[in-house]
C-alpha positions in Angstrom: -53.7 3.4 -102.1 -56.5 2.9 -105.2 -59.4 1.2 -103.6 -60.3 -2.1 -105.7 -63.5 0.0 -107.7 -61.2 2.5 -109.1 -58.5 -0.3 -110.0 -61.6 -2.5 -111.9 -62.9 0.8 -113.7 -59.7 1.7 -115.3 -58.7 -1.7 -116.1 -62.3 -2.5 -118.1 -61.8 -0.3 -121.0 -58.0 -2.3 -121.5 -59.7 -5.4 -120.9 -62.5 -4.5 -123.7 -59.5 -3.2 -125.7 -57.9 -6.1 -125.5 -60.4 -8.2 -126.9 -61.8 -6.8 -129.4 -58.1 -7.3 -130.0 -58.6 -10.6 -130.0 -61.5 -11.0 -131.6 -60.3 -9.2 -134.3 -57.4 -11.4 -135.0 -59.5 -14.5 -133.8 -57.2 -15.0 -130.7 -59.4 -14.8 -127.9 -59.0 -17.9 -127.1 -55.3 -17.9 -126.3 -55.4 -14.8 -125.4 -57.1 -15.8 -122.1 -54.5 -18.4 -122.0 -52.0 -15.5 -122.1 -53.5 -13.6 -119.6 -54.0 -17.0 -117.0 -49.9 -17.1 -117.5 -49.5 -13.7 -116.8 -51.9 -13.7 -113.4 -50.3 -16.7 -112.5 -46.7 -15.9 -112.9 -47.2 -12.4 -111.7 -48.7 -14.1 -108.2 -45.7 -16.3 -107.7 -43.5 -13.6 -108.1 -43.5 -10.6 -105.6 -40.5 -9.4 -106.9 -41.8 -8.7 -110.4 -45.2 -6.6 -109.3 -42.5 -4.8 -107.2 -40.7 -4.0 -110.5 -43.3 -3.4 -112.8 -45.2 -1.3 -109.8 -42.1 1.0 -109.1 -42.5 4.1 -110.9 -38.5 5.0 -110.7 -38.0 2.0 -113.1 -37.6 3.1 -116.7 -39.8 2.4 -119.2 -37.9 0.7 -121.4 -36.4 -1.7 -118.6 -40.1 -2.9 -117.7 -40.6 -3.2 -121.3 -37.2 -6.0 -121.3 -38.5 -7.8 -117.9 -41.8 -8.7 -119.6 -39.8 -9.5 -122.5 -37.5 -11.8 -120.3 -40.4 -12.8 -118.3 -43.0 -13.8 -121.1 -40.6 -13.9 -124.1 -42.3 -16.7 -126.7 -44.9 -17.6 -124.0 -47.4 -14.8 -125.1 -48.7 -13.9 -128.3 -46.9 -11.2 -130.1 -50.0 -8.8 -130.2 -50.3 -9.5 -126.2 -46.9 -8.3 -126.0 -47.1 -5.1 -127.9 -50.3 -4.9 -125.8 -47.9 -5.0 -122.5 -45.7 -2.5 -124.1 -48.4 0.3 -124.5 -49.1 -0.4 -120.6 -46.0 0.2 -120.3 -46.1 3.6 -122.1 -49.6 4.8 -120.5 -48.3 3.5 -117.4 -50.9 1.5 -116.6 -48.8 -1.7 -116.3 -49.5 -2.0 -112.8 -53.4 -2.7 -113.4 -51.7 -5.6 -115.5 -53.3 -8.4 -112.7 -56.6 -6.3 -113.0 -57.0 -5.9 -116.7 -56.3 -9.7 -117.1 -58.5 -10.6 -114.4 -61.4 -8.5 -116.7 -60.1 -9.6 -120.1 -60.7 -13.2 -118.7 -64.2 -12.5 -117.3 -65.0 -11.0 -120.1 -64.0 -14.0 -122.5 -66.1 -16.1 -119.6 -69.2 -13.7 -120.6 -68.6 -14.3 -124.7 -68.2 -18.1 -124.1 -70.8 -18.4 -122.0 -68.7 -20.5 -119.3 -69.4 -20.0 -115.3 -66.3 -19.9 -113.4 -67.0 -22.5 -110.7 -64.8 -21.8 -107.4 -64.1 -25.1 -105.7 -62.8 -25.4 -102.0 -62.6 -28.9 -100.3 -60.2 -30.8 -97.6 -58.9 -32.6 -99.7 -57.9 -33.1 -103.7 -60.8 -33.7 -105.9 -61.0 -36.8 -107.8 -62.0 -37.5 -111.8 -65.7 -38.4 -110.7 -65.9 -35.5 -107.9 -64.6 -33.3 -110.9 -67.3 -34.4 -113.4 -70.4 -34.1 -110.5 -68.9 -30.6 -109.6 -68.8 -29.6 -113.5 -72.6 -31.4 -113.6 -74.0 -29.2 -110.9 -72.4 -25.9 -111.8 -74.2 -26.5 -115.0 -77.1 -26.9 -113.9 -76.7 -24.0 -110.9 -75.5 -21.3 -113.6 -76.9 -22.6 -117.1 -74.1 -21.6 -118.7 -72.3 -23.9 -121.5 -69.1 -24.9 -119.7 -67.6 -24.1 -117.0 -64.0 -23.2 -115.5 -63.1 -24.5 -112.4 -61.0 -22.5 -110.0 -60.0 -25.3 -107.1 -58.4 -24.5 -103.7 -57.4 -27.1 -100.9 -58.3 -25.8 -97.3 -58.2 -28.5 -94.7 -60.6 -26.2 -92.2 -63.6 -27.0 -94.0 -62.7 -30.5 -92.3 -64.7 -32.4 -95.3 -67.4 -31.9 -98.1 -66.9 -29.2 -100.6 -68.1 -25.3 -100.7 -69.2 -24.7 -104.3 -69.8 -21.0 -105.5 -70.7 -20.6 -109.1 -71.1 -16.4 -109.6 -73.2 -15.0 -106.5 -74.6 -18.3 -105.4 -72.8 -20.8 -103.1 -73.3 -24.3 -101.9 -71.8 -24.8 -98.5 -71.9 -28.8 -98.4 -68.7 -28.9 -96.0 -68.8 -30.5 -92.8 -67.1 -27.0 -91.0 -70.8 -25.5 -92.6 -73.1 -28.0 -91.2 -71.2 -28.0 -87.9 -71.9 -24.0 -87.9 -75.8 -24.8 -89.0 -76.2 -27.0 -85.9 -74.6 -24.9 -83.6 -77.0 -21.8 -84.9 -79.7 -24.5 -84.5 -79.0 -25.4 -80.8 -78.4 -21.6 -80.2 -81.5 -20.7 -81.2 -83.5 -23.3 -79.3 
């Protein structure tokens, strides 16, 4: 098993490949949209990472299951860009270089990615204070928010915008207060 360091320092120089690809051909942009498809289609389907992982699967046929799979949904240069993982058989790091290509375009854009957990489903307003304060946290121009629903948290919201995180959740300040009592 290829421990998650060795996976991130192959998959950088792709990543950088791929968008100076993209910068060249002033696609970066949808690029990223490309490769937000791909991660996201590739985590609902187990079957396909099975496929493209399996090394007794020729070629040529993972070269048609991306075609199937991403057909007119991807840029032509993305997909000639699949193909040549394909050939260096690198197209397992596919999940990995995408992951990159997209911080990497987060990094030229100066946008934070903003990682959103709360009980319950954000509304407009919450959305615009949690776009406001990630702002201000990272400085950055925009940001991207990544949001997940996890009903342990019991209330609030857990904010984390690159290494720093706001735990406003009501799971959190029940933790705080039972550290509090503890220590008393």
């Amino acid at each position: 098993m290829t421990s998650s360091s060795t996976i991130a320092t192959i998959a950088e120089p792709y990543a950088q490949a791929l968008l100076s690809i993209a910068k060249g051909k002033d696609l970066a942009a949808k690029f990223g949209e490309d490769s937000a498809t791909i991660r996201s289609t590739l985590a609902g389907s187990e079957d396909l990472v099975q496929a493209l992982d399996n090394p007794f699967v020729a070629p040529d046929v993972k070269k048609e299951i991306l075609q199937r799979v991403f057909g007119e949904a991807i840029d032509p240069y993305f997909a000639n860009f699949l193909k040549l993982l394909v050939d260096r058989k690198r197209v397992s790091l596919l999940d990995a270089i995408c992951a990159k290509y997209q911080d990497l375009l987060r990094q030229l854009t100066n946008t934070a990615l903003v990682k959103v957990t709360t009980a319950v489903e954000l509304t407009e307003a919450q959305r615009a204070a949690v776009i406001e304060k990630a702002i201000a946290m990272s400085g950055a121009a925009q940001v991207e928010l990544e949001t997940a629903i996890d009903a342990d948290i019991l209330g609030g919201v857990i904010i984390q915008v690159g290494s720093q995180t706001v735990d406003a959740s009501l799971r959190g300040q029940l933790r705080r207060i039972a550290l509090s009592l503890n220590a008393a």
